[in-house]
SEKOL-293664 format. One line per 3 residues: number of its first residue (from 1); for each residue x, y negated, z negated of C-alpha. Coordinates in pm, whole numbers, padded with zeros to 5 digits, always signed. Example, Ala and Ser with C-alpha at 12.3 -4.5 7.8 and 13.67 -1.06 7.14 Angstrom:
<pts>
1	+01230/+00450/-00780 | +01367/+00106/-00714 $
</pts>
This chain:
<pts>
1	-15785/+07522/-06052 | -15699/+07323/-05712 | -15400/+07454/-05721 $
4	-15451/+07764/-05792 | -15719/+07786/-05490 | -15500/+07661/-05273 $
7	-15193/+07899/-05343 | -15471/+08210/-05284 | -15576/+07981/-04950 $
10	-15196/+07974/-04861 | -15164/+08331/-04885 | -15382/+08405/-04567 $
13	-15212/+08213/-04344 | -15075/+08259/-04051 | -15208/+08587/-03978 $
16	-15370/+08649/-03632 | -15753/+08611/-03533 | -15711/+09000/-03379 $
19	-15597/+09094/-03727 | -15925/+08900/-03891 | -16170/+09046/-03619 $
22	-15949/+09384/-03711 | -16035/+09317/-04102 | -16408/+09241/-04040 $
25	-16453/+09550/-03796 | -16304/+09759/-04095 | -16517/+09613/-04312 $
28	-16861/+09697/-04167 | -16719/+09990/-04113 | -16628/+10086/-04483 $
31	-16969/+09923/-04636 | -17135/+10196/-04448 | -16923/+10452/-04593 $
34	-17114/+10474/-04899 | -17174/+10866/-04887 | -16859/+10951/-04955 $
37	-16820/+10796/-05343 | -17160/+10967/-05406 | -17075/+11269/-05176 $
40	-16944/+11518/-05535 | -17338/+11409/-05681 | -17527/+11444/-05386 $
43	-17402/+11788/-05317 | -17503/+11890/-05658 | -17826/+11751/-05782 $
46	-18009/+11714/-05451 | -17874/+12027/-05211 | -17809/+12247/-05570 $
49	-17465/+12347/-05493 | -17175/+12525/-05748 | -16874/+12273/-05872 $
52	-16659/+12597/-05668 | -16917/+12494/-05331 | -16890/+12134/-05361 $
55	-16454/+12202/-05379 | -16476/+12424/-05045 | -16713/+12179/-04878 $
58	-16458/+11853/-04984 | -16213/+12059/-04821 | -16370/+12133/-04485 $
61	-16392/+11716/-04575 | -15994/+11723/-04584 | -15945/+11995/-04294 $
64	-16182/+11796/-04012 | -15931/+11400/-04151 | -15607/+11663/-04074 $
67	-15703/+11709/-03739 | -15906/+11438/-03634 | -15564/+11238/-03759 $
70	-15324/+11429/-03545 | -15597/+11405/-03279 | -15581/+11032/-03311 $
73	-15196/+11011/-03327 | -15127/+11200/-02985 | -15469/+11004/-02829 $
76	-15326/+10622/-02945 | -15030/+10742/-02787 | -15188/+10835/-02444 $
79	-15431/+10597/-02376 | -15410/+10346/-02664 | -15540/+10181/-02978 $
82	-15868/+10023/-02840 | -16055/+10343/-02699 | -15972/+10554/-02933 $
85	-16115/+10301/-03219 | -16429/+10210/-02969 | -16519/+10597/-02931 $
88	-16445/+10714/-03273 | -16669/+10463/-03426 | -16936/+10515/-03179 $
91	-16972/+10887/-03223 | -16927/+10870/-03633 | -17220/+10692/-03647 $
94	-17431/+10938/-03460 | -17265/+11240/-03645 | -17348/+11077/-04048 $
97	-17730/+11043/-03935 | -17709/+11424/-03837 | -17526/+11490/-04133 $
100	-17833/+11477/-04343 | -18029/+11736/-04192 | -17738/+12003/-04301 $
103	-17842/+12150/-04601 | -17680/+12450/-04621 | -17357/+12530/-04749 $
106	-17212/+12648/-04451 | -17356/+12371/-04209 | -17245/+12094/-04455 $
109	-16914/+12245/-04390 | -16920/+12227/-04036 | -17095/+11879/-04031 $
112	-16843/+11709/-04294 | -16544/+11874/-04059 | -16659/+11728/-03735 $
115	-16721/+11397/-03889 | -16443/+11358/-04059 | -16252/+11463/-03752 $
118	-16415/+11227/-03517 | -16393/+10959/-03803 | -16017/+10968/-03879 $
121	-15938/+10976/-03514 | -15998/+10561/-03571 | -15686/+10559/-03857 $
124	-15371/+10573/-03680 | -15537/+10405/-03370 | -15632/+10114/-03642 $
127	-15268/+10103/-03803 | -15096/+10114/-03459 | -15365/+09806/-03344 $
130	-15237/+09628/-03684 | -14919/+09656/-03625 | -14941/+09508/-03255 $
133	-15165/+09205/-03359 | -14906/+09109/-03653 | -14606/+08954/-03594 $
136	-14303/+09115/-03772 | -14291/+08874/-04077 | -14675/+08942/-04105 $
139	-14716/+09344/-04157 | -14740/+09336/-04468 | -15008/+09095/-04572 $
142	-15211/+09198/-04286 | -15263/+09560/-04396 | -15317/+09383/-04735 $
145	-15617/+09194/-04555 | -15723/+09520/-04407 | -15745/+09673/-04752 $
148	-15939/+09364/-04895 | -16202/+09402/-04627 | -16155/+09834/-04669 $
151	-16253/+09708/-05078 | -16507/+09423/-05036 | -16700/+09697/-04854 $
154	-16632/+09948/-05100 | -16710/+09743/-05401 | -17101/+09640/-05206 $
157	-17091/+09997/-05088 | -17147/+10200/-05382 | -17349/+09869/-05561 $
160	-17571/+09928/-05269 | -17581/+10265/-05202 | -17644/+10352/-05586 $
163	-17953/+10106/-05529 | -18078/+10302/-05199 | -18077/+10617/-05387 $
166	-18265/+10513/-05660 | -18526/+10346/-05388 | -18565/+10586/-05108 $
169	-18348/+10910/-05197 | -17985/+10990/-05071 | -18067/+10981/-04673 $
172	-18105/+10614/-04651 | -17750/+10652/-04708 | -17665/+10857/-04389 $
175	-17841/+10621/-04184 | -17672/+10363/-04320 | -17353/+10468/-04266 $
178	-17465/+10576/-03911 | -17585/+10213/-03821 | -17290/+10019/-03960 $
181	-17040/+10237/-03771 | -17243/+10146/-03425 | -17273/+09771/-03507 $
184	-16860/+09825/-03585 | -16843/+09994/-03238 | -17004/+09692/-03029 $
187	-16834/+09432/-03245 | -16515/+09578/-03148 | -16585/+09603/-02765 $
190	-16681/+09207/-02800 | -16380/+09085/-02977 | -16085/+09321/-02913 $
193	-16107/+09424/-02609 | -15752/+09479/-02436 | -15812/+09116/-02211 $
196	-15927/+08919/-02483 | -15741/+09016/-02771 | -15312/+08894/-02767 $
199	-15060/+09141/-02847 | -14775/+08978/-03123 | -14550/+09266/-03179 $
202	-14529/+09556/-02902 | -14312/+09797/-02973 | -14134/+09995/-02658 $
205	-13872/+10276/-02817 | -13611/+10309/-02521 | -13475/+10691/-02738 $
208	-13778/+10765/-02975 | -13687/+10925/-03280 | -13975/+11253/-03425 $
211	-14160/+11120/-03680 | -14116/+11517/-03760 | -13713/+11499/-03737 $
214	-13733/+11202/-04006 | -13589/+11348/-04348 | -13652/+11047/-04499 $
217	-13999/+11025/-04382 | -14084/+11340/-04479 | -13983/+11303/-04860 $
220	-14200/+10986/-04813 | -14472/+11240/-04705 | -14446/+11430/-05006 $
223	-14461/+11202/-05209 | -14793/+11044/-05070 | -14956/+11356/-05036 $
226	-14921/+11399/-05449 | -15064/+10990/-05441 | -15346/+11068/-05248 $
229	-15407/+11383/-05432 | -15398/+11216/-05785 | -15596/+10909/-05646 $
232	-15859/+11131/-05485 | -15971/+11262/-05790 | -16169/+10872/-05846 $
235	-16398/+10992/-05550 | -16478/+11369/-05667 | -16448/+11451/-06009 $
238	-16461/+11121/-06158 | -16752/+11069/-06087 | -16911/+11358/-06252 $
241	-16676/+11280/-06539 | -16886/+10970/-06566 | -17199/+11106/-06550 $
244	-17144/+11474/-06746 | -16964/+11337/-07048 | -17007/+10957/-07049 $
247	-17389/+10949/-06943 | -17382/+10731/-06670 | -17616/+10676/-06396 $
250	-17589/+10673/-06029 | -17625/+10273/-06069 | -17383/+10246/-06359 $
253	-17101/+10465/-06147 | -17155/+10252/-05827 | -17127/+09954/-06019 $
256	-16759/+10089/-06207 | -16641/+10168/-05880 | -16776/+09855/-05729 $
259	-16551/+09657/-05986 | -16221/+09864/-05820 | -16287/+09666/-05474 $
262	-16408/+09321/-05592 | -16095/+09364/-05839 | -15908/+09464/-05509 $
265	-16051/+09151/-05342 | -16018/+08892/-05585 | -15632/+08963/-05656 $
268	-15458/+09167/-05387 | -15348/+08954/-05164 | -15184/+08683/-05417 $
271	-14975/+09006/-05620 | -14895/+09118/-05258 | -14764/+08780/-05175 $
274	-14585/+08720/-05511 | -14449/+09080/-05515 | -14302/+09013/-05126 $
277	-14090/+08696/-05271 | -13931/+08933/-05549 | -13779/+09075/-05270 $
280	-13796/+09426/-05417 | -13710/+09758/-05248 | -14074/+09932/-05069 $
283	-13976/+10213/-05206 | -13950/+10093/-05563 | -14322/+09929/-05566 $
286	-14467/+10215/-05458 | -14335/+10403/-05721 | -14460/+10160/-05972 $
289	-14817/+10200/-05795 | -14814/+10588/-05860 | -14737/+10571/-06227 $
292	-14962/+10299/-06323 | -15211/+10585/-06172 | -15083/+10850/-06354 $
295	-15154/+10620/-06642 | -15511/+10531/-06566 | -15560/+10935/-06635 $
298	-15362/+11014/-06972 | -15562/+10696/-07134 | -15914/+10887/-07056 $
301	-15829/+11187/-07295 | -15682/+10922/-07560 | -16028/+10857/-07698 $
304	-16435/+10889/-07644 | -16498/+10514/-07636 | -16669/+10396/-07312 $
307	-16507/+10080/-07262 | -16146/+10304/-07174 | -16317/+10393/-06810 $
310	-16308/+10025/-06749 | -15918/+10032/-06887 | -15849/+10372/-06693 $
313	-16014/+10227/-06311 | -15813/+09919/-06419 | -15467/+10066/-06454 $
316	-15581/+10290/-06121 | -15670/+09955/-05967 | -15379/+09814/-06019 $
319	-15169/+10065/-05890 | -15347/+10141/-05578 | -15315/+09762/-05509 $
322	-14953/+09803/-05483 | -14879/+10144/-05351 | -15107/+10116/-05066 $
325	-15011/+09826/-04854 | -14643/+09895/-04948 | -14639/+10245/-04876 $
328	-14823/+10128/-04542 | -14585/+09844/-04415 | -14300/+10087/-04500 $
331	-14464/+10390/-04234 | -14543/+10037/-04003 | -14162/+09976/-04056 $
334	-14033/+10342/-03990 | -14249/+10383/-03671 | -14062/+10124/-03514 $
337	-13790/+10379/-03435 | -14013/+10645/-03259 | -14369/+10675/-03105 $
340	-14546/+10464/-03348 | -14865/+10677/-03314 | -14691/+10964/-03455 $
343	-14571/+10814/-03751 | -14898/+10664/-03834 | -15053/+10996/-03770 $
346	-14833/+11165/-03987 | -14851/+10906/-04248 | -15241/+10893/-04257 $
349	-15244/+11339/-04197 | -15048/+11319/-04614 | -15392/+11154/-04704 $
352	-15631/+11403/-04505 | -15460/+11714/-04677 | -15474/+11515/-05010 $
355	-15835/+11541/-04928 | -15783/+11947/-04834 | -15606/+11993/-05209 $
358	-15758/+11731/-05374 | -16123/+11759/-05450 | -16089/+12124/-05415 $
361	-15819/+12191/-05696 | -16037/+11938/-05902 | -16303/+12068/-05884 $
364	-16198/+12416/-05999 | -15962/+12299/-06259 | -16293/+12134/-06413 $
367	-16507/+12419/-06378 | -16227/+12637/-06506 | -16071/+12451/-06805 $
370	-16265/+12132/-06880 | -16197/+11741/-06766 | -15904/+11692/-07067 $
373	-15678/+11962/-06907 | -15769/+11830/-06577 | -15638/+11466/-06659 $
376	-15337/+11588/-06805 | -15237/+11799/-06481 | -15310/+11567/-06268 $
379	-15068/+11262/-06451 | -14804/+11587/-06496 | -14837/+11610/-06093 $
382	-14832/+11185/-06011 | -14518/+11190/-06280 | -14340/+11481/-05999 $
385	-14419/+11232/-05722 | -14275/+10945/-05887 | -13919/+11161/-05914 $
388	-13948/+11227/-05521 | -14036/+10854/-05471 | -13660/+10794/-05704 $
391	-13526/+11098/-05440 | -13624/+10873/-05164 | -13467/+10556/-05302 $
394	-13120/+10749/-05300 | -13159/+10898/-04949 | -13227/+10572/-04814 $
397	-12913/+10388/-04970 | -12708/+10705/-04816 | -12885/+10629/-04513 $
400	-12766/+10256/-04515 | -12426/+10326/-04608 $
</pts>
């Protein structure tokens, strides 16, 4: 046991004090964030909407992360990381506290855009701040430390946020979320601030290569737009999937998807480790990631039995662990040849319209033809991205040669 502590010790070191100040910033940040899981429920049993509403409204969601993450890209590369991260956290907290007091359908809409699109502003900023605090050797592990705090918060999120609801109703949550993002905002301005905080890797591009000009990027893009549009499906439909033909309450769901981050906590950072001395292609990880998720969907229409939720958020658990920070330090790797907050933009802007597509298209598709044909699409669709990931793997080798 000793040993086996001190191997998960030894896999934290030698990253930077910015990139643990980084880490804990993200993590207040994401505890707050516990609308969003409960966002799909919310929508429906407290403000009445349709399945059809709730899809538009996720997609106004999706529409304000597209531009707020372009925003973001072409801001980090004006005036830097550190303001854009102080502001965007400053004003998402005051925006989630409104949020509550739009109850129709089309003020949510307009409310969840100009969150969203003041909120993802911080993402490219955030992965272009990572990058500098890291030394080379480091990238990896220390988006794989961002993720574990991005998890720890989202396993106490929903644990917590499924006990405010039951205590004092759904807007405890938006002023929750609207605190935490402040407290984020002056922790930042404390400990990262551009004379304090030491720069290990800048990156100065003499020729800069378009992110948008990158062929190989772009089939990269693909390919994590059909990720993020498989994996999205845990934060909008799922949910109801637990509670409209598995029973569960707003507790038991917040506690299921609590078990994803402390799972995400407890091991990610060891396989990460492990999986970097294998010495295996980026490429072919992240491929592995997306069809252990495509996986964690066919098993839920292989039998009735409660226990296979636990065996489907496993296999999605799993996978996420290992296409996320290696799809990550592969964009971190690819900026290096052009304006890094361009590539991070672009990477993070295949997420935000995952979140256009995502819950929209899920939502219908359940309304439409039940949660079985849903779950088989969506692994047919995860299957198509793991061909374009194999695509990728052959332009790459081309690209070498």
């Amino acid at each position: 046991m000793i040993k086996l502590y001190n191997n998960y010790i030894n896999t934290f070191r030698g990253l930077s004090k910015e990139v643990w100040w980084l880490s804990l910033i993200t993590f207040i940040n994401r505890s707050g964030t516990m609308v969003i899981p409960f966002l799909s429920l919310y929508l429906t049993k407290s403000l009445n909407f349709s399945l059809t509403d709730v899809g538009w409204i996720m997609s106004f969601f999706g529409l304000g992360s597209v531009v707020g993450t372009w925003i973001g890209g072409k801001l980090t590369d004006k005036i830097g990381y550190y303001k854009v991260m102080y502001v965007s956290l400053l004003l998402t907290g005051v925006l989630f506290v409104a949020l509550q007091y739009a109850t129709t359908f089309y003020g949510f809409c307009a409310g969840i855009f100009f969150v969203m699109l003041v909120a993802d502003s911080f993402r490219p900023a955030m992965f272009v701040a990572l990058s500098a605090y890291s030394k080379p050797e480091n990238k990896t592990r220390s988006v794989t430390l961002i993720r574990l705090a991005i998890n720890l918060g989202f396993s106490a999120g929903p644990a917590i946020g499924g006990l405010i609801i039951t205590g004092i109703g759904y807007e405890g949550l938006f002023w929750t979320d609207g605190i935490t993002c402040v407290l984020a905002a002056f922790l930042l301005l404390k400990v990262l601030h551009p004379k304090k905080a030491k720069v290990q890797d800048e990156v100065k591009v003499e020729n800069p290569v378009s992110a948008y000009e990158d062929k190989a990027f772009w089939i990269f893009f693909i390919a994590m737009f059909i990720f993020g549009f498989v994996f999205l499906q845990y934060f909008s439909t799922m949910p109801l999937y637990y509670k409209d033909i598995h029973f569960l309450s707003e507790f038991e769901i917040g506690l299921l998807m609590g078990f994803n981050g402390f799972f995400i906590f407890l091991l990610e950072m060891p396989l990460i480790k492990w999986l970097e001395d294998t010495k295996k292609s980026k490429v072919k990880l992240i491929t592995l990631g997306l069809f252990l998720t495509a996986l964690s969907f066919i098993v839920l229409n292989l039998t009735g039995w409660v226990g296979i939720l636990i065996i489907g958020m496993l296999l999605m658990t799993i996978g996420e662990m290992i296409a996320f920070p290696f799809s990550n330090a592969f964009a971190v790797e690819r900026a290096k040849k052009g304006n890094q907050g361009e590539y991070m933009a672009l990477y993070s802007i295949s997420f935000s319209l995952s979140h256009i597509f995502s819950h929209n298209v899920g939502m219908q598709m359940v309304d439409e033809f039940g949660f079985e044909f849903t779950w088989y699409t969506t692994t047919i669709f995860a299957l198509v991205g793991v061909l374009i990931l194999m695509y990728l793997l052959r332009v790459l080798k081309k690209e070498e040669a």
